[in-house]
GUPA-338224 format. One record per residue (C-alpha): residue number from 1; x, y, z. Coordinates in steps of 0.05 Angstrom, whole numbers, padded with zeros to 5 digits. Layout:
N
   pos        x        y        z
   NUM        X        Y        Z
...
***
This chain:
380
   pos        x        y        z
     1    00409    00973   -00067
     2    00449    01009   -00027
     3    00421    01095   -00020
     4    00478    01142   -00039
     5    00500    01192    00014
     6    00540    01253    00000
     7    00592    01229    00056
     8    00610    01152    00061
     9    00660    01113    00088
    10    00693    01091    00021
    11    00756    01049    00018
    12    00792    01107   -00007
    13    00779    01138    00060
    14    00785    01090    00107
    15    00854    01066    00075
    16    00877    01141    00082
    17    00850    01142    00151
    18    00889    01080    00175
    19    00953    01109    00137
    20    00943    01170    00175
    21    00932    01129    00250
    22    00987    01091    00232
    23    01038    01144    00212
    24    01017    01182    00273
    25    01023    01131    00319
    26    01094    01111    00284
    27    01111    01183    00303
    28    01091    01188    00377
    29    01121    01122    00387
    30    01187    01148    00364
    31    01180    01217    00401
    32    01167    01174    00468
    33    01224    01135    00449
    34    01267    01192    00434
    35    01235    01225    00506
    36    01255    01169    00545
    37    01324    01162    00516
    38    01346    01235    00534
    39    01325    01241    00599
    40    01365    01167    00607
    41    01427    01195    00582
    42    01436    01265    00589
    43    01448    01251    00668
    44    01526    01273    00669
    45    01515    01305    00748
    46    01499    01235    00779
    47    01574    01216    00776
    48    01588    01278    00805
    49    01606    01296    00882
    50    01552    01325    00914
    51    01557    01399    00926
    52    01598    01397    00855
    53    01587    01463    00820
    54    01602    01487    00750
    55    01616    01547    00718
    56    01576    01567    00652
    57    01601    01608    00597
    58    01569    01667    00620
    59    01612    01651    00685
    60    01543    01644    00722
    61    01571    01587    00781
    62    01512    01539    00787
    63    01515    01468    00825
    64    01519    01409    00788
    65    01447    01381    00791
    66    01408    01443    00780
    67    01454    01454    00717
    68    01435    01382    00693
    69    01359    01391    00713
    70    01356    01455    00669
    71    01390    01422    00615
    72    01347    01356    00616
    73    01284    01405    00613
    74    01310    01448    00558
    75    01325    01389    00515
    76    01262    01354    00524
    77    01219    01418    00506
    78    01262    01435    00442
    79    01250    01347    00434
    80    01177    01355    00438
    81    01170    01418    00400
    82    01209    01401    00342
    83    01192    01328    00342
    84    01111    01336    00345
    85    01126    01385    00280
    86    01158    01336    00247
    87    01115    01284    00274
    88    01046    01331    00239
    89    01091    01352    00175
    90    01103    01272    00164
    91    01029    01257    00171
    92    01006    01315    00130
    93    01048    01293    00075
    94    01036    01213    00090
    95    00954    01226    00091
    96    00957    01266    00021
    97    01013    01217   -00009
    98    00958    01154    00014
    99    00901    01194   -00016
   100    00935    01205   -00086
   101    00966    01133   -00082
   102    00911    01097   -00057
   103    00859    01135   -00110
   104    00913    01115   -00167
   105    00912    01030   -00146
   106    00833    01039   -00142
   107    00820    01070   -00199
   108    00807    01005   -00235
   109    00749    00995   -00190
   110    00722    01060   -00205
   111    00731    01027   -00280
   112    00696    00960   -00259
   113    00638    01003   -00226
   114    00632    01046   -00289
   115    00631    00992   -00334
   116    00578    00949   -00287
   117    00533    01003   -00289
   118    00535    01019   -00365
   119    00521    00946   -00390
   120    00469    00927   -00423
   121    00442    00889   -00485
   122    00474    00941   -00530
   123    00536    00944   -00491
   124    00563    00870   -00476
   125    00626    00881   -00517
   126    00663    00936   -00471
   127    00717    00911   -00428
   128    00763    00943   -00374
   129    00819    00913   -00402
   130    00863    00934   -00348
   131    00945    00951   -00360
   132    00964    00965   -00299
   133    01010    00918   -00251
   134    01006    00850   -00248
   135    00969    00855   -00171
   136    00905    00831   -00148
   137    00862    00894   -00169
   138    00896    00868   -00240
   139    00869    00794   -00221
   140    00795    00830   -00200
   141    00793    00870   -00277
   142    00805    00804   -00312
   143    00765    00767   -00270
   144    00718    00820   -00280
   145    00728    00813   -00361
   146    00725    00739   -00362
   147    00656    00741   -00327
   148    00626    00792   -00378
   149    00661    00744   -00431
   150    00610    00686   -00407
   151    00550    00736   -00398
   152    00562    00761   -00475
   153    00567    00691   -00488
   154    00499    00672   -00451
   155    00467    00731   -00479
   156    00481    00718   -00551
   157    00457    00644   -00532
   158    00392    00666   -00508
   159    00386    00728   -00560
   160    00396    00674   -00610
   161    00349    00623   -00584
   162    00287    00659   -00570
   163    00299    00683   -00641
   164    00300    00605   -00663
   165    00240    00598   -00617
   166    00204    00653   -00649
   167    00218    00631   -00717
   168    00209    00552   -00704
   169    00126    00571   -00674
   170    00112    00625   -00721
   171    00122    00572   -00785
   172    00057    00520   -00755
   173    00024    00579   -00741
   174    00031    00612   -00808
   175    00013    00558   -00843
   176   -00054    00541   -00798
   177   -00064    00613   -00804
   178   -00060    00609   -00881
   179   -00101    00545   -00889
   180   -00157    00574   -00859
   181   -00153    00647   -00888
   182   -00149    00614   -00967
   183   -00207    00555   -00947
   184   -00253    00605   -00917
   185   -00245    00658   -00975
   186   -00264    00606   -01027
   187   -00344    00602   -01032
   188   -00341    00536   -01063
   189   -00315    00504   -01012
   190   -00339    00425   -01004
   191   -00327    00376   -00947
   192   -00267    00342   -00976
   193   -00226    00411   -00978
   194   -00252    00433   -00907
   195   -00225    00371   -00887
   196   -00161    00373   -00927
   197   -00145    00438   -00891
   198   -00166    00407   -00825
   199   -00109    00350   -00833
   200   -00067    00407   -00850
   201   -00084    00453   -00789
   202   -00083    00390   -00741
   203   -00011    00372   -00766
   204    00010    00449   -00758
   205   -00017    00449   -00684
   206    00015    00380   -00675
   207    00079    00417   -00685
   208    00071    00469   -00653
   209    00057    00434   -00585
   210    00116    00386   -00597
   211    00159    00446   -00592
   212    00124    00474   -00541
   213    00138    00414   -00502
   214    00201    00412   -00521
   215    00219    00468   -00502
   216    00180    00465   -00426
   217    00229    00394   -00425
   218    00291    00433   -00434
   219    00273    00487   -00393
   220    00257    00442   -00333
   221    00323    00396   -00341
   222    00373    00461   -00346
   223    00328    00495   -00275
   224    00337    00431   -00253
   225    00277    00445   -00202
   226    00227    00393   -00178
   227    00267    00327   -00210
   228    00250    00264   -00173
   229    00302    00217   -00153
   230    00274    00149   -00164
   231    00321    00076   -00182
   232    00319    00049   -00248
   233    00355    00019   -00303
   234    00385    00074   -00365
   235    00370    00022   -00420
   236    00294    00015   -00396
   237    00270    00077   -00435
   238    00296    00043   -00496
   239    00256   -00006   -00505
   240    00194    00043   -00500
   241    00227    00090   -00545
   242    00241    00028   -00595
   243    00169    00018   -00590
   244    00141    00081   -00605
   245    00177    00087   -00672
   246    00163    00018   -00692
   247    00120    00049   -00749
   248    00170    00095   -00778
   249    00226    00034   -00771
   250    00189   -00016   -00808
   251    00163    00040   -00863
   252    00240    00054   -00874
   253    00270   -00016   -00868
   254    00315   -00002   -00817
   255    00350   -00056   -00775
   256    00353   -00050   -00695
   257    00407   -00084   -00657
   258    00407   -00070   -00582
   259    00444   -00105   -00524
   260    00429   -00077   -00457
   261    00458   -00095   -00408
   262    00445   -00073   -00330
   263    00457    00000   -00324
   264    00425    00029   -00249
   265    00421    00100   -00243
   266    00379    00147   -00197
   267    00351    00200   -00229
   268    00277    00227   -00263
   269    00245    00172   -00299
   270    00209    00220   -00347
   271    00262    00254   -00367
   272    00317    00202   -00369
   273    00250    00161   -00413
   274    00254    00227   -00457
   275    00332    00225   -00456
   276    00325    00159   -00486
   277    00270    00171   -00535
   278    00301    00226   -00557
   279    00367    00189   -00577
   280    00314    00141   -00616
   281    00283    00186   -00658
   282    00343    00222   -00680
   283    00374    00149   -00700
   284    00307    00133   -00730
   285    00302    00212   -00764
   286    00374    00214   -00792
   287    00384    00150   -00822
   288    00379    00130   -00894
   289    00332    00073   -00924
   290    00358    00005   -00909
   291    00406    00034   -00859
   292    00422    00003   -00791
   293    00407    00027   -00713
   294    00450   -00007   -00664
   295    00433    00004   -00587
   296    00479   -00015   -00517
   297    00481   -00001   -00451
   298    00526   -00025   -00388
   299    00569   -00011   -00335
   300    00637    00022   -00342
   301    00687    00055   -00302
   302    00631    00062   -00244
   303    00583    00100   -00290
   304    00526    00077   -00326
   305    00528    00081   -00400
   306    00475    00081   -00458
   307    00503    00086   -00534
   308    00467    00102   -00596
   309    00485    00093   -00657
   310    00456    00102   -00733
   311    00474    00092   -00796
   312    00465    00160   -00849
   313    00490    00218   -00880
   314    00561    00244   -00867
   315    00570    00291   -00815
   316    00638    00332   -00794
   317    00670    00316   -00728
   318    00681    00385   -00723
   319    00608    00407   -00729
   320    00586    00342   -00675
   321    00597    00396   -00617
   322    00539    00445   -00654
   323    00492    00392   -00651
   324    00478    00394   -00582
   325    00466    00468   -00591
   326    00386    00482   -00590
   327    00355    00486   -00650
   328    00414    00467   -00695
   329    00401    00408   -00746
   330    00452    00359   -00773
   331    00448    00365   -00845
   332    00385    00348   -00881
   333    00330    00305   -00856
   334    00329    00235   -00899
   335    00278    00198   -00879
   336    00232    00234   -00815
   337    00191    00280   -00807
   338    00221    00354   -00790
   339    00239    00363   -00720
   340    00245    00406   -00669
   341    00327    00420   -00656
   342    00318    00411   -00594
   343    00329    00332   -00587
   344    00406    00332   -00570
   345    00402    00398   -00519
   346    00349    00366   -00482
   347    00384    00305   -00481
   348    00450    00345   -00464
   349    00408    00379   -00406
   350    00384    00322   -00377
   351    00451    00286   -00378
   352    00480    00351   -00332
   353    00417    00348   -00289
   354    00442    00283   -00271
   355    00516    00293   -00263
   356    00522    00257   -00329
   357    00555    00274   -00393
   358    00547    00264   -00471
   359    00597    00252   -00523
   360    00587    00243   -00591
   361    00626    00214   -00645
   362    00623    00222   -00724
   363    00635    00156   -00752
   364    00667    00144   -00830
   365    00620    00134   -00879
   366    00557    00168   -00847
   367    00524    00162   -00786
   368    00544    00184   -00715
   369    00547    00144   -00643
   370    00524    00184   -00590
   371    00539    00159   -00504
   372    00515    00176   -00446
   373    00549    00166   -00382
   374    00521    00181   -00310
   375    00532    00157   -00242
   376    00525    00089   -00222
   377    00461    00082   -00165
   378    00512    00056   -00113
   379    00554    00126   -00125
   380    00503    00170   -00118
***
């Protein structure tokens, strides 16, 4: 930062200043000008015989040249004189009319600087909102307003998720916490309830790292620092995902469809396999008994595309954008275990790491389709 001195060379200043030089030097131009002019025309002896004389009012005879030297010197000095007046009067009133005029057009920055310096978290909601002409110090104050717009925005974002984050670690750690304080107050206590609250206590902590990991995922695919770039196909973290949920798929009946087809990216293979096994467990977590998972991935348009869809409770195409936000859950949970809320922002994070994108689409009857686009391997 910048130390503050009692005398700077503002902008305020150094516009007046150039007013001033260029007002002055406006001025002398026109008093050389003016200068050379006179003593070019007021030559009426040169057409004159020499030895010509003429007589003056005052009858004083002089000859013709000395009469138009005196005269040529007489109206250059009242020239000079009166013209380097005007010349200062002109500046004096040009350097105090820049001053007032150029103070006036800055003042908005004065506002912008005023307002910079006052936000904070309590403050995010004041605004220049300048009414002045439309110019470019108007363009600057809503340029100015749009950016603190986005900040509010972002601040909110994060106010509201290291709230979520708070509230989503306290809850394994209350209960682990509780577990252990009612086990260990009960002097009766036998093997089969010490191990009861064990279970309990492992399940918590289970929890509690999954959303610590989670939360280390998203974290690294938004800083987007340290991802490797390494070939591989978008459908191959399917099959692993597929895999891991086996379990839950067969305990719920559901029925898995996939047809993947060559889709070559570049990108991080853990967190494109996380992208993918992300999209998995949703399908698997927000489906209904009996329901259906259908998987596909391909080429199209030069990207490479991975789709996800599930059968499952109804959800509103309007609230299909929230989704994505972290720690924001699609209705209730039908058939899996509680989750994070992170699943769709990571997978939204990783998708942007890459270049990608992610659409989502509520389909009629229950159940959503969710695809993934990002650049082909040869485009990248």
């Amino acid at each position: 930062m910048r130390p503050k001195r009692r005398l700077r060379p503002t902008l305020r200043l150094r516009l007046t200043l150039l007013n001033a030089v260029l007002l002055v030097g406006a001025g002398a131009l026109l008093l050389l000008m003016a200068w050379l002019i006179t003593a070019d025309l007021l030559n009426p002896a040169d057409s004159l015989p020499p030895g010509t004389t003429v007589t003056l009012a005052d009858g004083q005879v002089m000859e013709a040249q000395q009469w138009q030297d005196s005269l040529l010197a007489t109206a250059q000095t009242e020239l000079f004189a009166k013209g380097a007046a005007a010349v200062a009067a002109i500046s004096v009133v040009g350097v105090l009319g820049a001053y007032a005029v150029v103070g006036r057009a800055l003042r908005p920055l004065h506002q912008v600087t005023a307002t910079a310096q006052k936000l904070g978290g309590e403050t995010m909601d004041q605004r220049i909102n300048y009414a002045g002409a439309d110019d470019e110090v108007a363009e600057l104050a809503d340029t100015f307003d749009e950016m603190l717009d986005r900040l509010g925005a972002a601040f909110t974002a994060q106010q509201r998720f290291v709230a979520n984050a708070s509230h989503e670690l306290r809850t394994p750690l209350a209960v682990m916490r509780t577990e252990i304080d009612v086990t260990m107050s009960d002097p009766q206590v036998d093997t089969a309830e010490l191990k009861r609250m064990a279970n309990v206590v492992r399940d918590a902590s289970e929890r509690a790292n999954a959303l610590v990991d989670a939360l280390l995922m998203l974290a690294r695919s938004e800083g987007r620092t340290g991802l490797r770039a390494e070939p591989l196909d978008l459908g191959m973290g399917v099959r692993g995902a597929l895999s891991a949920m086996d379990r839950e798929v067969q305990r719920i009946k559901i029925n898995v469809s996939t047809d993947l087809g060559p889709a070559p990216v570049i990108g991080d293979p853990s967190l494109l396999d996380r992208l993918a096994g992300n999209l998995i467990e949703n399908a698997v977590r927000y489906n209904h008994l009996g329901g259906r998972i259908w998987v596909s991935s391909g080429i199209d348009g030069g990207y490479a595309r991975l789709m996800v869809g599930n059968t499952g409770f109804e959800v509103d195409q309007a609230d299909v954008a929230g989704l994505f936000e972290p720690f924001r859950r699609g209705g209730r949970e039908r058939t899996g275990a509680r989750g994070s809320g992170l699943g769709l922002s990571i997978v939204r994070a990783v998708c942007q790491a890459h270049g990608g994108t992610v659409g989502a689409v509520a389909l009629k009857g229950g159940g959503m389709e969710v695809t993934i686009a990002l650049p082909l391997a040869s485009q990248q």
